[in-house]
N, C-alpha and C positions, 0 to 999 in steps of 0.2 A: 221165725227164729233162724240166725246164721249158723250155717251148718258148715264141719270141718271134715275134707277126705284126704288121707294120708293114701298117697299112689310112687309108683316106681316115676321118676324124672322122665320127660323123653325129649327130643333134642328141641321141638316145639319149647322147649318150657324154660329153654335155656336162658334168655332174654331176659323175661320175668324173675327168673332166680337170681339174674346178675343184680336183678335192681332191688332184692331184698339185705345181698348180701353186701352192696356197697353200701347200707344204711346202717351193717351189722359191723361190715369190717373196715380197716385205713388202707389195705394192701388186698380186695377180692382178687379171686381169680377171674381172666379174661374169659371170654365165653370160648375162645380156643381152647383152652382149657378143659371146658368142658366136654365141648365136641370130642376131643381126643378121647376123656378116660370114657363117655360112653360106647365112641366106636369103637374102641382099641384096648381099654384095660377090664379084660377078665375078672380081675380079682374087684374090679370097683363093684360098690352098691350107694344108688343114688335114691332118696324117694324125696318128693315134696309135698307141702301141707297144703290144700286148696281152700279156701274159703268160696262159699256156695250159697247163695239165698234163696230159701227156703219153699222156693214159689220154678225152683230150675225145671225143666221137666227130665232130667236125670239125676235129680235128688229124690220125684217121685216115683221114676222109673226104678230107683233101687230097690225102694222098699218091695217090690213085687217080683226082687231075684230069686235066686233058687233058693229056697230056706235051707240047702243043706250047708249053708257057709257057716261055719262054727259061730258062734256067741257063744258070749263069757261078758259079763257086767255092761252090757247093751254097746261094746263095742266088737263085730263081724270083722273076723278075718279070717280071709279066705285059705286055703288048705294049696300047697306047693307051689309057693309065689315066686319067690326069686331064685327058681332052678331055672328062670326062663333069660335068653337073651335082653338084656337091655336097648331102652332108647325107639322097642318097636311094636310094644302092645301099650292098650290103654288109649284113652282118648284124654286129648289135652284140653287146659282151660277155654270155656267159651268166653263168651261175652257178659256172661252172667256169674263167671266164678272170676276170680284171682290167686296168684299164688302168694302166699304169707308166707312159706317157712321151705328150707330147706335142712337137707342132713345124708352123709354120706361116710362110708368106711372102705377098706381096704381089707380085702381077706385075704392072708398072708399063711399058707400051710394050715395050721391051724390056729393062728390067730386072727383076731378082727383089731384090727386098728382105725379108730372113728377118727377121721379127720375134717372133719366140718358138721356144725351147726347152727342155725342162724334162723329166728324171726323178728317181723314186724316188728318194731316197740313199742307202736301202738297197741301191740297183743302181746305182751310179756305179762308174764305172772299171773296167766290163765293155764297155764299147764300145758300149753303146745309145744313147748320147749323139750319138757319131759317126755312129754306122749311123742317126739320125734326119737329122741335118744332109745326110750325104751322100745320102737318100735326095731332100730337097728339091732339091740341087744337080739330080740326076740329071733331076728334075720338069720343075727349071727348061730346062737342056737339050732336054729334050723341046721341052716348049712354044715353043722358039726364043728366049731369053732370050738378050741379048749379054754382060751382067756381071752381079753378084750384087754386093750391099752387105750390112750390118748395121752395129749398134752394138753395144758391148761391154764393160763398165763397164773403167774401169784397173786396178783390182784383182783382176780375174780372169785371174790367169794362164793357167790351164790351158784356160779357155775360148779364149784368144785364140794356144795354144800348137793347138790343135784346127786358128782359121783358120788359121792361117799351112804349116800342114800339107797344107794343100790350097790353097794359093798364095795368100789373101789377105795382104794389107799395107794398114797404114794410108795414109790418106789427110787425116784430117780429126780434131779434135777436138768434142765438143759442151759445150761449158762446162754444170753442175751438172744433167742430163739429168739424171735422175735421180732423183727428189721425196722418196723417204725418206729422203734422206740428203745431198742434192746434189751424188751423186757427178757427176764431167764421164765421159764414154762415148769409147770410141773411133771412128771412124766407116773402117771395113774396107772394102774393095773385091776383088773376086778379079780377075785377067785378065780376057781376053776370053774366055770359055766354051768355043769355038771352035779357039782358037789350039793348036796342037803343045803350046805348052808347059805348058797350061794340061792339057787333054788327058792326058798323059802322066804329070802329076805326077798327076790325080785316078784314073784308072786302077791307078796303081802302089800309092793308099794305099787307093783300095777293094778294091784285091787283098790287100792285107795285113787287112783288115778283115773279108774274108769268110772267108780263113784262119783268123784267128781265133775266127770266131763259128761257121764250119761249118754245118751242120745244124741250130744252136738257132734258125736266122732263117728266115720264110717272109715275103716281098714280095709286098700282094694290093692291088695299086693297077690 
């Protein structure tokens, strides 16, 4: 069975991600791009989705890690992940894995602003999509983040059926954001990170998230 590992991006992976995201996007960013916000932007956090078949021997090598890594609904994540430098821990895809997905934010004082996420479309509507988003949520939480924003084109439904699933609602529009096509963007806000309610609703749909994925996800941040 294919197994999925959500890891911090490193500059190795930069290539592979470009070519997820030009199948996601009309305008990706260039891999300079990338290079840059890992060497140079502090406030970035980058992770991407690996795909792994089942037979890797650092999928079997996992299961024999330190069991002190937290679990919670048979998906393991590890305890003070992204207090570390980016782009220079972690081992990148071999030959035996691929990367499917990426996803990335911007921590701004105490905001998190998500600005990219992208999988597969051969893997859409398996929940990698979510399980990327919520893992930055979770990031941001870490790091003491108070709200989280994004944009969101208007015509993506199911992208913005995603936020609102984890409590965000609009707040703002951005008239023709959007260059290929001048689509306007929605401009989304969640609660206060913090709050009971905020809290409770994002608990309750990472619980149904990890129900679902089970065992196919391993968290190495």
């Amino acid at each position: 069975m294919t197994r999925y590992i959500v890891r911090p991006m490193q500059y190795e992976d930069i290539e592979a991600v470009g070519e997820v995201e030009r199948e996601c996007f009309t305008t990706p960013w260039p891999a300079s791009a990338y290079r840059r916000e890992l060497r140079d932007n502090r406030m970035g956090r980058y992770i991407v989705l690996v795909e792994v078949a089942d037979d890797d021997p650092s999928a079997r090598s996992d299961q024999q890690r330190d069991a002190s890594a937290e679990n919670a609904g048979g998906v393991r994540r590890a305890v003070g992940h992204f207090l570390r430098p980016f782009g220079r821990q972690g081992s990148i895809a071999t030959a035996r894995e691929r990367i499917v997905g990426f996803a990335g934010m911007w921590l701004m004082l105490d905001e998190a602003h998500v600005t990219t996420i992208g999988v597969k479309r051969e893997l859409r509507g398996m929940g990698l999509g979510e399980l990327l988003f919520s893992t930055l949520l979770q990031i941001a939480m870490d790091l003491g983040a108070r709200r989280a924003t994004l944009e969101v084109r208007v015509s993506n439904y199911s992208a913005q059926a995603l936020y609102r699933k984890y409590g965000f609602h609009e707040e703002g529009i951005r008239r023709r954001y959007y260059s290929d096509n001048n689509e306007d963007a929605l401009i989304m806000w969640s609660d206060v990170l913090t709050s009971p309610e905020f809290q409770t609703r994002y608990r309750a749909a990472r619980a149904r998230l990890e129900e679902r994925l089970g065992d196919l996800i391993d968290i190495r941040l």
